[in-house]
Structure formats: C-alpha cells, structure tokens
C-alpha positions, 0 to 999 in steps of 0.5 A: 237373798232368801233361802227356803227350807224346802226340797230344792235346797238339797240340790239346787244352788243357792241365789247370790248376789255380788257387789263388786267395790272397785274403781271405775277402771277395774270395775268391768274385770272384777265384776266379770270375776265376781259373776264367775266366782258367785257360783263356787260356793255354796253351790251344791247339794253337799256344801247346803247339808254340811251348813246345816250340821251344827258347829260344823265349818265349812271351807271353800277355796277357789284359784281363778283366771280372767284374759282377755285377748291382747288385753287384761289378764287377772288371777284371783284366789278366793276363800271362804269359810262358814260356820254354824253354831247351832243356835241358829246363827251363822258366820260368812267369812270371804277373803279375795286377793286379786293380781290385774295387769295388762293393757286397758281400752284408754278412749282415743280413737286410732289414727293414720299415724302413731299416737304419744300418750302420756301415762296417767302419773305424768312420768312417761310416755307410750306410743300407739302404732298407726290404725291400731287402738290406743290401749294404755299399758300402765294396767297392773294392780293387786286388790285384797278384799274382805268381807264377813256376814252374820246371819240369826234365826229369831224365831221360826218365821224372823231371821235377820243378818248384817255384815261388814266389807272392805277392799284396799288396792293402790289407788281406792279403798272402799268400805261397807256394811249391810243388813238385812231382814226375812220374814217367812210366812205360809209354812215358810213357803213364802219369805220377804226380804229386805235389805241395805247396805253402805258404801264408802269409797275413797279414789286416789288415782296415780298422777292426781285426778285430772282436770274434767276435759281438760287437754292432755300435755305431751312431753314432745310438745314442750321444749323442757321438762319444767314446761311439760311438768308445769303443764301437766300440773295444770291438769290436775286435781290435789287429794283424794275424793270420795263416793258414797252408794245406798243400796235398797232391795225388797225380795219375795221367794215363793215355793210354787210346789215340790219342784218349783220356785220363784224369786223376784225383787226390786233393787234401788241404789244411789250413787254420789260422789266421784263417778269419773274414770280418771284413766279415761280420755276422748279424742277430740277431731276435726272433720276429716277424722284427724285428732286435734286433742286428747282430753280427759273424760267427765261424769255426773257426780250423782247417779239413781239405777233401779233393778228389776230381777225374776228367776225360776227354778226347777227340781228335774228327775235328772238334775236342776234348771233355773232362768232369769231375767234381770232389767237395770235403769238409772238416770244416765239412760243407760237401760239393759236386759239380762236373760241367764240360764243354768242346767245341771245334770247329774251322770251319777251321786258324785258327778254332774256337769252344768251349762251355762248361757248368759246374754246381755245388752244394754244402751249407752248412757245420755253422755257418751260419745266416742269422739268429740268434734274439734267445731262445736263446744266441749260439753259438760259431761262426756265419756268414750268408755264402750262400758257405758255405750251401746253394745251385747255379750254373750257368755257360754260356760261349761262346770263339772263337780265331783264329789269325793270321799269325806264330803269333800268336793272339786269343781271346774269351769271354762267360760266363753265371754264375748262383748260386741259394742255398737255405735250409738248412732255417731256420724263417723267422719273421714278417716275414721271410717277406716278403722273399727272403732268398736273392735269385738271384746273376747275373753276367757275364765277358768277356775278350779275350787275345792270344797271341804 
C-alpha cells in the first residue's frame, strides 16, 4: 500500500494489507487473527516518527487470543521489528507463531441418532451425539510464519520494495515473494503503486488426501481391521500437492487537502492447484432428511477473484476517522461486500481509544450445497463448508493506546465477532427441518501489545 508524507501521517495509522498463507482449514482463523493483528503496528503517530529517525529500530511484539464458542481456540505471539538506515531504505522483519486447537465445523448435517466419524488419519473414530452438529475434534496445529520487506527511496518521486515469506505447520508449507513499485507525483500528493507477488503451497493433509467424494469408510461397518483399512486406503490420494496463487494489484492515494485523503485500488489474483479442503465432507440423504453416506468434498482446482477497495481518511480536531468499502468477485460466483470503520479519539497526548465497526456479507459459491441427495447423481464439484456459502458478519471492537515514557507505547483491544450463514435457497427435506443447520458463529479476540 502508499504511504504519503503528509500531515495525516503524524496521526492517522497506516493502510495495511495482509495475506494469510494457510491451509484451507485454518484459513478462516488465521485470516480472522491477521485482520486483528494488522492494526498493532505501525498504528500510531509514535510508531510513524520513530521510523522516520534514521538508524533507529523499532520494535513491536503483541500476544493475541482467538475463541470461538464451543469451537476453536487460538493463541498467537507476533513480533516485528523495523529499521531504518538512513539512506532511504528500510528493513520489516515479522515473525508469527500461532497454537490452534479445538473443534472444526466438519460439513455433516446433524441427525436423529448419533453419528461415527472417522478421523482424518484413518486411526479412529469420534462419535457426534443425536441433533447435535458434526464438529471434528482432531483440530490442533502450530504455525510459524516469517516474512521480511525491504523497501528503497530512489529518488524523491521512485521508491521500490520487495520481500520474502514463509510459513511451515504440520500438513502445508507455503512460500512467497513480493514486490512493488510507487510513483509519487503533484508535490508527492498523489502516488500510484504497483504490486505482485508469488505464492507456492504445498499440502500434505494427515491420512493423505481423500479421494474427490468419495464415501467415508467406517471401522463399525467392517468386519476387520484389514477390511476397514483396505477400505480406507481406497479413499486415498498418495503424496503431497501443490497450489501456486499471483497476485496483482494497482493503487492510487490522493491527498485531498490537510485533512483528507483517499485510496482505492484494484486486486487480481489467480489460484491453481489443490483448492480442496481435505478435512471437509457432506452428507448425502435420502428424502426424509435421513443420512445415506458421508463423502469428501470436491473444488475446482483453478480460481480468478478480483477485488475492488476505496478508503477515506480524516484528520479531526479531536482524533482521526477513516471508512471503507471493499467488493471481492471471482469465477466460483462467490461476490462480498465489506463496509469498515474506524474513529480514534484522543483523551489526551498519551491516551486515546478507537472504535471499531466492520460488517461483511457475502453470497455462496456456484458449488456449494449443504447436503446432497442420495436420488440424483453426485456432481462434480461440491462443498458444504458455511465459509463459501451464503452468510453475514458483524464485528465491533474497542482498543485503547497510551503512551509511556521514552517513547514506548501499550495498546489493548477486545473484539466482538458474529457470523450468521444463511441457506442459499436448498429445500431442506424431513428431519432436518428440525435442527439448525446453519447455527450463528461467535467469537471473541483480545490482544495486548507493546511498542518500543
């Protein structure tokens, strides 16, 4: 993103953009803690003049919390430490290290009657109480992700930046790299940006990765373990697989007078590879509602999204105010709208609070289905993750900052998340009319950082 050396730079928090490279299971957690971690650094006035001191580090570490009710929990410590040498370039380092566990939506309806499940490595089975919805409790993981960003000055009006990225956990590793161009122009009032960047992932799910719907085997159905596990086997993909993502984006930031500002740019990004949630499944029922089979889930293996993002930001006499609209499309016909705010005021020059309101919504993908019907064919895609189906989400946050002696400076925030899907328009047949099958998600973030 661009960053203008004008007056609001000395109050108002930069504008960060944070790609999360995680695998499809973690994808919607990790994303949730990036978007909550994306406002601890280099988010105050403080943090913005000490960068610009030549040959001056600084530091940032932060401890968050993620939980979600009767669902995940996560905990993630970030650092980052900056520096600038004086010559008009400068060094990000970031290093993250998250701890996940829990219980994960698996894409089974609830039933009548309990429900057996095999876990993911094929070693087990976990049972799901009647009416209740099937959660898979195999869900622990530790990510460690690094990542660091050069940026140089070429002249007053150039300035290029490129870096590096990687993140390992148990089952996928991704790897990155970026760069980008500005250009400013009309007394540095307005700058153009471009950017790219490359990503390569590799998956390794536990158990191998299933067999594109193919049928769940269940140890009670056999008579002996060779049985099951020659079964089991047969649902099963050998190696690892890949996916590979480009990213293009093209931004303006226009200084619209001492107070005012405004960004907009477009995204373009391309995915290809493996695009399936290996840990996800659907259940496939007869008429009355009454599961027939579980069967693993199925995505395209290519996938185009474009983004479109425009933000305003305000110097007031008391504090700084900025909103956003963001509209994400792609060739799955999933579309989503995003509307962000934030106001800061400050109680005095040490202290301030700021508000936070975010509402999202989104329509579900061309494949999603939250069941599938035991009389008519499989098809060839299919998911009932709620993550690409039909739904809205709120989120309201509060963070407070104060500034202590020496420059150094604490920050708190809680956050409020609610996620609400919706049925994209499924006839739901007999008993499942009985159970909520898209149950309100809620969680809760709180994180604590120091800045010196």
């Amino acid at each position: 993103m661009t960053n203008n050396n004008n007056k609001l730079d000395s109050i108002a928090p930069q504008s960060l953009q944070v790609t999360a490279q995680v695998k499809p299971q973690t994808k919607h957690i990790a994303s949730a803690l990036a978007l909550a971690s994306c406002g601890l650094f280099v988010s105050s006035g403080h943090a913005t003049e000490l960068a610009k001191n030549a040959d001056d580090w600084k530091v940032d570490a932060a401890l968050m919390y993620y939980g979600e009710q009767d669902r995940v929990q996560a905990v993630e410590a970030i650092g980052t430490a900056q520096k600038n040498f004086g010559d008009d370039s400068v060094l990000d380092l970031k290093l993250v290290v998250d701890s996940l566990t829990g219980a994960s939506a698996s894409g089974a309806v609830a039933q009548s009657d309990s429900q057996t499940f095999t876990r993911p490595s094929g070693n087990g089975q976990y049972k799901v109480a009647a009416g209740e919805t099937p959660l898979d409790d195999t869900f622990h993981d530790t990510r460690v992700q690094g990542s660091a960003n050069w940026s140089q000055a070429l002249n007053s009006d150039w300035k290029v930046n490129g870096g590096v990225y990687g993140s390992k956990e148990f089952d996928y590793m991704s790897m990155g790299i970026n760069a980008g161009v500005e250009r400013g122009f009309n007394k540095d009032n307005t700058t153009l940006f471009l950017g790219t960047a490359y990503s390569f992932d590799v998956v390794d799910p536990v158990g191998g990765r299933p067999v594109a719907l193919s049928s769940m085997a269940i140890r009670d159905n056999f008579t002996s373990d060779e049985a099951y596990r020659t079964a089991f086997d047969a649902t099963r993909q050998t190696g690892s697989d890949d996916k590979q993502t480009v990213d293009l984006m093209l931004g303006i930031t226009q200084v619209l007078n001492q107070r005012w500002l405004l960004q907009a740019n477009y995204g373009l990004s391309s995915v290809s590879g493996y695009l399936t949630d290996p840990y996800k499944v659907l259940s496939v029922v007869d008429n009355n509602g009454t599961t027939e089979d579980i069967v693993y889930e199925n995505r395209p293996d290519s996938r185009l999204k474009h983004s479109f993002y425009v933000m305003t930001k305000g110097a007031l006499d008391s504090g700084v105010v900025d909103f956003s609209y963001r509209y994400n499309t792609d060739d799955w016909d999933l579309t989503s709208h995003t509307l962000e705010t934030h106001y800061r005021y400050y109680f005095s020059g040490s202290f301030y609070g700021q508000l936070h309101l975010r509402y999202y919504q989104q329509s579900a993908v061309n494949f999603y289905q939250p069941f599938l019907l035991a009389d008519t064919p499989l098809p060839e895609f299919a998911s009932a993750d709620y993550r690409i189906g039909d739904m809205s989400a709120y989120t309201i946050g509060v963070k407070f900052g104060h500034r202590l002696s020496g420059g150094h400076e604490m920050t708190y925030r809680l956050e409020y998340y609610q996620q609400d899907p919706k049925n994209n328009g499924t006839t739901i047949p007999g008993e499942l009319q009985n159970y909520d099958l898209f149950p309100t998600q809620k969680a809760i973030t709180a994180q604590f950082s120091y800045s010196f």
